[in-house]
Every structure is written in structure tokens, then in C-alpha cells.
N, C-alpha and C positions, 0 to 999 in steps of 0.2 A: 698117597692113595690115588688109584688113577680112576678113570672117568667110570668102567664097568663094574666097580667095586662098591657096594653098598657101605652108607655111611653108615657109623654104630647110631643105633638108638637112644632119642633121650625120654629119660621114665616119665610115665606118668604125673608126677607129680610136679617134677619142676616144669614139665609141659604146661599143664593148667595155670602153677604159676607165675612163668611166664605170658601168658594169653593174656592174664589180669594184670600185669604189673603196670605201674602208671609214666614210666618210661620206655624209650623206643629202644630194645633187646633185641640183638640176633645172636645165633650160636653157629660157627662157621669150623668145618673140620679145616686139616692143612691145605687142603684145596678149595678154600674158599668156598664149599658146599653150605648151604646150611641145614641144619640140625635144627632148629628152634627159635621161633622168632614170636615175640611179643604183637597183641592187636596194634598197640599205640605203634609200635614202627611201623605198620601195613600204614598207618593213618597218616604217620607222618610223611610220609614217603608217595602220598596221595595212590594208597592203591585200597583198591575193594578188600571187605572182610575176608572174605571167602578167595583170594587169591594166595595157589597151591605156591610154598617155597621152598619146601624139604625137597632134599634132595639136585638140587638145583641151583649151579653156579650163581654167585653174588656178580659177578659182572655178565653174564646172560639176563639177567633180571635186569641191570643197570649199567646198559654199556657205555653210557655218556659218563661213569665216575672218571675224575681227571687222574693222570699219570702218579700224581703227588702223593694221594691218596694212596692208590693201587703199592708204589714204593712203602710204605708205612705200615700195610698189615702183613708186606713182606718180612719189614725187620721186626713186629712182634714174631712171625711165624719162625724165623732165623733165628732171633736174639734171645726171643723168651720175655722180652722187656715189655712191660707197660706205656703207653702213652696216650697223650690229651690234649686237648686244645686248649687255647687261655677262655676270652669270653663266648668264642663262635668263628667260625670260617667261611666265608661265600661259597654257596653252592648252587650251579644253575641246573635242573632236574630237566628232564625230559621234554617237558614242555616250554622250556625255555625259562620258566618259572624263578628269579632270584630268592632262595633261604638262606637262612644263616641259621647252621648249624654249631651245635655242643657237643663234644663227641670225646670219647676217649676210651680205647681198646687194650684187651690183658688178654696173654695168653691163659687156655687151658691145657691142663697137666692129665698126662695117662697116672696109674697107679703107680708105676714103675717111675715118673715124675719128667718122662718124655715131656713136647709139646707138641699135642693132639690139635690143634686148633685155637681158635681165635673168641672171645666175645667181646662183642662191638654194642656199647652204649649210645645212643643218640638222644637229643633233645633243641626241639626248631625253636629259636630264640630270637626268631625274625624280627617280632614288634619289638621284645626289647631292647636287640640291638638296633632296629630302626629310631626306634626313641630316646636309645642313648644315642647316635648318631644327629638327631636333630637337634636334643640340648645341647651337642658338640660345637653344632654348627649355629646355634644360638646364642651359647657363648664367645665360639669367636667374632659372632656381627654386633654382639655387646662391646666386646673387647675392646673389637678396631672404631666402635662410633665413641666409646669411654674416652681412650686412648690419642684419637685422631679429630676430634670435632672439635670446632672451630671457639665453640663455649667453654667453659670450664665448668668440669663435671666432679662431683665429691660427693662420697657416702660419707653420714653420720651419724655414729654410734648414739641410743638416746641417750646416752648420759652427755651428749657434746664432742666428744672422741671423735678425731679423724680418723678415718677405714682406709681409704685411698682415696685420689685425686686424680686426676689429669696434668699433665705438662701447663695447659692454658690456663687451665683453675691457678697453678701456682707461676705462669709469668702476670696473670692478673690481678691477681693479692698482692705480688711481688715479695712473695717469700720461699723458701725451697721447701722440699716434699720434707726431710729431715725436723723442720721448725713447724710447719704445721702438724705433722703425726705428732712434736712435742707436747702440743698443747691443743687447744681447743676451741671449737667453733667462736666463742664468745668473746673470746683474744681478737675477732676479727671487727665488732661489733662496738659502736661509741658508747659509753659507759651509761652515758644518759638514753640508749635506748637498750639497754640488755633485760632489762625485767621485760620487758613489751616481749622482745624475742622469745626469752623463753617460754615465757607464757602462750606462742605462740605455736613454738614446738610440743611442747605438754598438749596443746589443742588437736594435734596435726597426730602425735602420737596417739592419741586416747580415742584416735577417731571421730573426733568431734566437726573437722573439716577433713577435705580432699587434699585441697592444696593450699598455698601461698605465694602469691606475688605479689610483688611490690620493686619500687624504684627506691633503694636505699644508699646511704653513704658509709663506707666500711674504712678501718683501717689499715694501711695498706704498708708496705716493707716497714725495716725498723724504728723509720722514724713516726711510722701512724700515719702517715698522711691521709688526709681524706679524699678518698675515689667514690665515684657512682658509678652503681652496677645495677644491672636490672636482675633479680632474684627470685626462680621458682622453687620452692620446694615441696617436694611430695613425699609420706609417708611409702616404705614397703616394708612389705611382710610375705615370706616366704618360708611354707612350712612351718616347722617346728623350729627355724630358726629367730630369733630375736629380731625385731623391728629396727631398722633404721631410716635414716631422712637421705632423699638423693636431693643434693642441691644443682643448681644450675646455674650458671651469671653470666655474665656477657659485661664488659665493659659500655658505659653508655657516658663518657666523660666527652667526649666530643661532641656527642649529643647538646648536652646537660650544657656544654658552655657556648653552641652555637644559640640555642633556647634563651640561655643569659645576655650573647651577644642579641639578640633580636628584641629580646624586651627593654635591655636599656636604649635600643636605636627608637625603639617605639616611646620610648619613653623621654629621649631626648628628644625626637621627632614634635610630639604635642608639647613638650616641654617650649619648645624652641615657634610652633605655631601660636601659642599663647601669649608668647614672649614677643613677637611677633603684633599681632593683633593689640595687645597692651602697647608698644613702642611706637607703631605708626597713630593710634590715637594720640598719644602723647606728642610726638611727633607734630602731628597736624594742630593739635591746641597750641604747641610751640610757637609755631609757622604761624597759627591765625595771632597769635598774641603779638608777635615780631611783628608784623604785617601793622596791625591796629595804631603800636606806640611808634611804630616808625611814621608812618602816615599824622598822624599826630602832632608829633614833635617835629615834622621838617615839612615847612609850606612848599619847599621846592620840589616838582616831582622829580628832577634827575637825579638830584642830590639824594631823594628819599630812595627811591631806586637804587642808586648806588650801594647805600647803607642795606638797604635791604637784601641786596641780591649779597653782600661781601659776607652778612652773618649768614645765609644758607649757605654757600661755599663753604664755609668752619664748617658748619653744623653737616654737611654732606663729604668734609672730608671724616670726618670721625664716624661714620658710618662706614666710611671704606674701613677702616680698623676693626669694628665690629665683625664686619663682611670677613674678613680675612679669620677670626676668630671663630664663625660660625655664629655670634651674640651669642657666645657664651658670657666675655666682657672684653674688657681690654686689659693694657696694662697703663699705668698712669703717665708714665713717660712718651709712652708713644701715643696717649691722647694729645698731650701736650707740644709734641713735636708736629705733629698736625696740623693742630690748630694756630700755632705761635708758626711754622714756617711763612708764611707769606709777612710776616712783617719783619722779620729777622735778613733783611737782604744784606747789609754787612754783615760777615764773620764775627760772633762774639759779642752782636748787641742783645740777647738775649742767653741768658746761661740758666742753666737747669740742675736740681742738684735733689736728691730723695732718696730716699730706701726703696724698693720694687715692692710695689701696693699694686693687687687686683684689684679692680673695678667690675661690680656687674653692670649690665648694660644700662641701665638707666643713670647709674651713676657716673657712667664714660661721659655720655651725652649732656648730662648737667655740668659736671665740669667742663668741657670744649668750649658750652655756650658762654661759660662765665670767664674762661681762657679770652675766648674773642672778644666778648666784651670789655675784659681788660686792656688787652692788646692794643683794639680799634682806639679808646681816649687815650692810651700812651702816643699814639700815632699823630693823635690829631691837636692834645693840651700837653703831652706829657715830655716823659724821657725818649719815646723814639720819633717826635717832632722833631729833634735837629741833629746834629752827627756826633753828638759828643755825650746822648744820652743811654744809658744802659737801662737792662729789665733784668734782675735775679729774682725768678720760682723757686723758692726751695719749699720742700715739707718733710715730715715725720710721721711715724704709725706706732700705734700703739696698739700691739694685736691683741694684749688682753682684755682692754679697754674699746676698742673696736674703734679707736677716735685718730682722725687725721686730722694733722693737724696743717694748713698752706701759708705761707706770707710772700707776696707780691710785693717788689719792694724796687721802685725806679731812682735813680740816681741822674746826674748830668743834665737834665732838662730845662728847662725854663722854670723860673720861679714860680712854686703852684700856691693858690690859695682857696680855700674851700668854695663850691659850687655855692649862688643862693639860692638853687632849689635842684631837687632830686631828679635825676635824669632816668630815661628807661635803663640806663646799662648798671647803674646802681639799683633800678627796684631788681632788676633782674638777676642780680646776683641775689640777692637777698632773698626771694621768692625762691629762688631754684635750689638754694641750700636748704630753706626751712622745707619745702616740700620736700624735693626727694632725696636728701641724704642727711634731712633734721641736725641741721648746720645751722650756724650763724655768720654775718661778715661784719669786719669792723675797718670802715673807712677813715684811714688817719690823712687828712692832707699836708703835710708840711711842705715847709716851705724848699726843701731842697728833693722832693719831689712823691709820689705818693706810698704810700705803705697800705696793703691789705692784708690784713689775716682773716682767714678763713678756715671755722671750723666745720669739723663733719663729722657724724656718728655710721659708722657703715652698719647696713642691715645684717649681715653675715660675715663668719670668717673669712676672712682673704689672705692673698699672699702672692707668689709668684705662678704667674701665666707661663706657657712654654718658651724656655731657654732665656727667664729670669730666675733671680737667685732670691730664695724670702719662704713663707710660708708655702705650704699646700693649698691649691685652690681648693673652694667650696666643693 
């Protein structure tokens, strides 16, 4: 049809309607003329009610439609064929305006079954593909924070059912995506707190709270092991779909055991200030007691000084032991080597022989003192008064019994014969066992030279100190 040639008429009826129909109609001869166009496409297309379009090119009215288009009602008009768009197409109008149209064109038929022309359906679908366009892009910022955060993230079905997971969720459980879809939340969860959980889930599902957090310990790859995680979960509900729990965790085991490391340093810390404040009082009644019977017992001051200053040297090198220890304690051999060093100046006049026994610290300290005290009268009436004298220490432990057992036993000496009266280094042995290690001693003098045993009940399990061989310390 060319431009001076009147289009045919459309009746009456389907004029009207068309006007009322609730989609955007036009009716276009082979030349793009139209014949008949609905209100709603005047609307759609932002033009006034009352704007004339019969008879009047469809690209004269809209000369901004792009190429694509123009191509497409060619091959209806050519082919005869039908076509449509899927959900909508971007289109920029006149004013610059972004739509997203609905659209899909059929040829019309002459009588004779020619093709007369075109009808073009539209519908502006703008909001909804705007809004499906944003859930799009909601979902994918869901996706990639599910997906790529640093936490571990899980949906859970309420019956307990894994939905999905994240990569970190399952290096932090330390079980693969496969085993936990197996099975179920409560698989992760220590037996002795599963009723709690649930019953916390049923709360969180029912509505009853928002959320839940907490610092819990979970079971973790196939062997269970126990990790700490820090755990949010919150309820969702969306639409008409079924409620489930989004969990969250984070590993907090680094946390949880530097918190451990700190309370036991705080706790040895006072442990060891108390220990501390206890030992230098004891300590100092020691010192003031040595002081009193030395003074005492010897008129002469150099000689009392002598005596006096050689028991604080024992007693201040067994402190270096301690020191080295931290007073946590010692060990009983190396009390001993301590203390017994300075009188042992030949090779082999003093030999040592026991099982590895920890000492706590007050107990080091009592034995050194009664070490030296033995030492000092082997030195001065005993077996290491001449060169041909020995001293064997030997003892035994009895860790169920908690009983040590010592005997002090000199050989080679001069012929001994029992003191007539009790010396400080005998009440002091005697004193120092019944107080702090509720021991007894038993002074034999014979004649070829002296024997002690000395018993003790230790306050606490003992055993081997670091890099001896024997029980576990306390």
C-alpha cells in the first residue's frame, strides 16, 4: 500500500473494543499504518488520550524504535509468522525514558488469506522486571556473602536437616558438605547438651525469641573432637515457604585457649605470690630459730657465726633449686646434691641412690635443712671427719601410700657413741619432719658410725619433675 492510498477501515465494533481493552493493541496495515490502537497503548507509550494515529506511520509517531524491532515486524509482514518476547525487552522512549516491555506480534489475514498487516500487543513490565532484576541481584549478594564469608554459614531445615552450607562452615566442623547433608544438626552437638539445643530451636522456630547466641563446644570431623565456636542462629521465614534456622560460627578455639592460657598464668601467678609470702615467713622463723640455737649452743662468736652462716648457704642454695623451678618444687636428688655438695670434696665420699620423688616447696626446704644438718655432724664427729669415712642417702616412695621413706647411714668414721644430750641438729631434724612433712626420725648411733631413717608422709601426689622419670607432678 503506498503512502496516498487510504488504509481500509476498522468496524465499529472492534474499534470500541479495542479503546477498552486492558492491554496495549495497535492494528498496523503492511505499511506500518495504523488502523486501530487501544487507550492503554496511547498510555503506555506516555501519549495523551486524545492523540490522532489512524492513518499514520508507526515510525512517524516513534522514530527513536530501534533497528531490531523495525527488522521483526518486517518478517511478520514477509513471513506471516508470529512472534514474542520472553519476559520483556529494554526500551528507551523518546524521552529518554528506560521501559521494559512485553510484546509479541501476528500477522492479519485478507479474506483470500493474503497478509494485510500486522497486530502488535504490548505490555510495560517495567516494575516487575525492575523487581525481579533487584531479587537477582539480591540473590547474587546473598550468594557470594553465603558462599565467600569468612564465617560459616548453614541453613536448617526445622526438623534438623542440612539445606546448605558454606565451604567455612564445613572446614570448620571439619566434615565435607556430603556428611553433613547426611545427617543432622544434632550430629554436631555433645549429647549432654542436645535436649537444651532443641528445645532452643522449637523456641527460635515458634517464635518465641529472635535469636541465639552463645559460645558452645561442638563435635567436630570423625573423631568428635571437641572445638569452640561462637554460634548465632536466627529463625527465617519467607512467604509461604517453610521456616528454617540460618546458623553462623566462627571458630573461637584460639580464643578459648589463649583465655585458658591466661587464667592458669593468673592462677599460677597468685598461686606462686602466696606460695611465696607463706615460704619467706617460714623462711624467716627458720632463719630466726637457726639464729637463737646457734647462738645458744656455741659461746664462741666466730665459731657460732661460722655455723650459722654455713646452714644459710644449704638453706640459700636450695632456694637456687626452687628459683630454677619457679617454687613450683623440686626434685629430691637435686635437693640433695645441693645441699651435700660442699662436704662431699672427695669423689665418692658421699653417694646417693632413690627413685625420682617431687618435692613441693616447702618440703624441698625441710629436707636441705636436715640434709645439712646431717652433713655438718658427719663432718665434724662423723664419717666425713677423716678420709676413710663415707655417707650413703638412699630412700624409697610409696606413691599410693604417699610415704617416703630416707636412711642416712655413715660408714668409716670414728667410733660414735650416743650424744648425752640432744643437740640443735637433732631437735631439728625432728621438728622439721613432724611439722612440714608429718615425718618422724629415728637416731641410731652405733658404734661404727650413725644411721638415720627418716620417715615422711607427703601432703600431695608426687612424682617426676621435668626430665625425671616417676609419676606425674601435682
Amino acid at each position: 500500500m503506498t503512502d496516498d492510498v487510504a488504509p481500509p477501515a476498522v468496524s465499529p465494533s472492534v474499534a470500541t473494543a479495542l479503546r477498552h481493552a486492558p492491554l496495549g493493541i495497535a492494528i498496523f496495515d503492511r505499511d506500518m499504518r495504523y488502523l486501530a490502537a487501544s487507550h492503554q497503548f496511547l498510555t503506555d507509550q506516555d501519549l495523551p488520550a486524545d492523540t490522532l494515529l489512524i492513518g499514520r506511520r508507526h515510525y512517524e509517531v516513534f522514530p527513536e524504535i530501534p533497528q531490531v524491532w523495525r527488522d521483526l515486524h518486517a518478517r511478520v509482514l514477509a513471513e506471516g509468522i508470529e512472534l514474542r518476547s520472553g519476559e520483556g525487552d529494554r526500551y528507551v522512549d523518546r524521552n529518554g525514558k528506560v521501559q521494559w516491555i512485553r510484546w509479541s506480534m501476528a500477522p492479519w489475514r485478507t479474506d483470500g488469506g493474503s497478509v494485510a498487516g500486522l497486530v502488535l500487543y504490548t505490555e510495560v513490565v517495567t516494575e516487575a522486571v525492575e523487581a525481579r532484576r533487584q531479587l537477582q541481584a539480591a540473590e547474587a549478594r546473598y550468594r557470594a556473602v553465603f558462599t565467600q564469608a569468612a564465617m560459616g554459614v548453614a541453613r536448617v531445615a526445622a526438623e534438623g536437616r542440612f539445606l546448605e552450607m558454606n565451604d567455612q562452615f564445613c572446614a570448620i566442623v571439619q566434615r565435607s558438605r556430603e556428611a553433613l547433608q547426611a545427617g543432622q544438626f544434632r550430629d554436631l552437638v555433645p549429647e549432654s547438651e542436645r535436649d537444651d539445643t532443641i528445645s532452643a530451636a522449637r523456641a527460635l522456630l515458634a517464635g518465641e525469641r529472635d535469636s541465639f547466641v552463645a559460645e558452645r563446644q561442638i563435635l567436630a570431623g570423625d573423631t568428635g573432637e571437641l572445638i569452640w565456636i561462637h554460634l548465632t542462629v536466627s529463625p527465617i521465614q519467607t512467604g509461604d515457604d517453610p521456616p528454617y534456622l540460618l546458623l553462623i560460627i566462627s571458630d573461637i578455639g584460639d580464643r578459648k585457649a589463649a583465655e585458658y592460657e591466661q587464667r592458669h598464668y593468673q592462677g599460677q601467678q597468685r598461686l606462686l605470690i602466696n606460695e611465696l609470702n607463706h615460704r619467706v615467713k617460714n623462711t624467716l622463723a627458720t632463719v630466726q630459730s637457726m639464729a637463737a640455737q646457734t647462738l645458744k649452743t656455741e659461746p664462741d662468736p666466730l665459731i657460732a657465726f661460722d655455723k650459722f652462716e654455713a646452714r644459710l648457704m644449704g638453706l640459700s642454695r636450695v632456694h637456687d633449686v626452687l628459683t630454677q623451678e619457679s617454687w613450683h618444687g623440686a626434685d629430691l636428688r637435686a635437693v640433695a646434691d645441693r645441699a651435700l655438695a660442699p662436704f662431699a670434696e672427695a669423689a665418692g665420699r658421699i653417694v646417693l641412690g632413690g627413685a625420682a620423688v617431687w618435692l613441693a616447696p616447702g618440703g624441698a626446704l625441710t629436707m636441705a635443712l636436715i640434709f645439712h644438718e646431717l652433713a655438718t655432724n658427719a663432718l665434724k664427729y662423723g664419717a666425713l671427719s677423716c678420709d676413710g669415712g663415707h655417707v650413703a642417702l638412699n630412700w624409697t616412695y610409696d606413691p599410693e601410700r604417699r610415704d617416703l621413706q630416707l636412711h642416712w647411714r655413715e660408714t668409716g668414721g670414728p667410733a660414735v657413741s650416743p650424744p648425752t644430750r640432744r643437740g640443735f641438729g637433732s631437735r631439728l631434724i625432728e621438728r622439721s619432719l613432724r611439722g612440714e612433712l608429718n615425718g618422724s626420725a629415728t637416731m641410731d648411733y652405733r658404734p661404727e658410725g650413725l644411721v638415720c631413717a627418716m620417715i615422711a608422709t607427703l601432703s600431695e601426689p608426687t612424682g617426676a619433675g621435668p626430665g625425671h622419670q616417676g609419676q606425674g607432678r601435682p
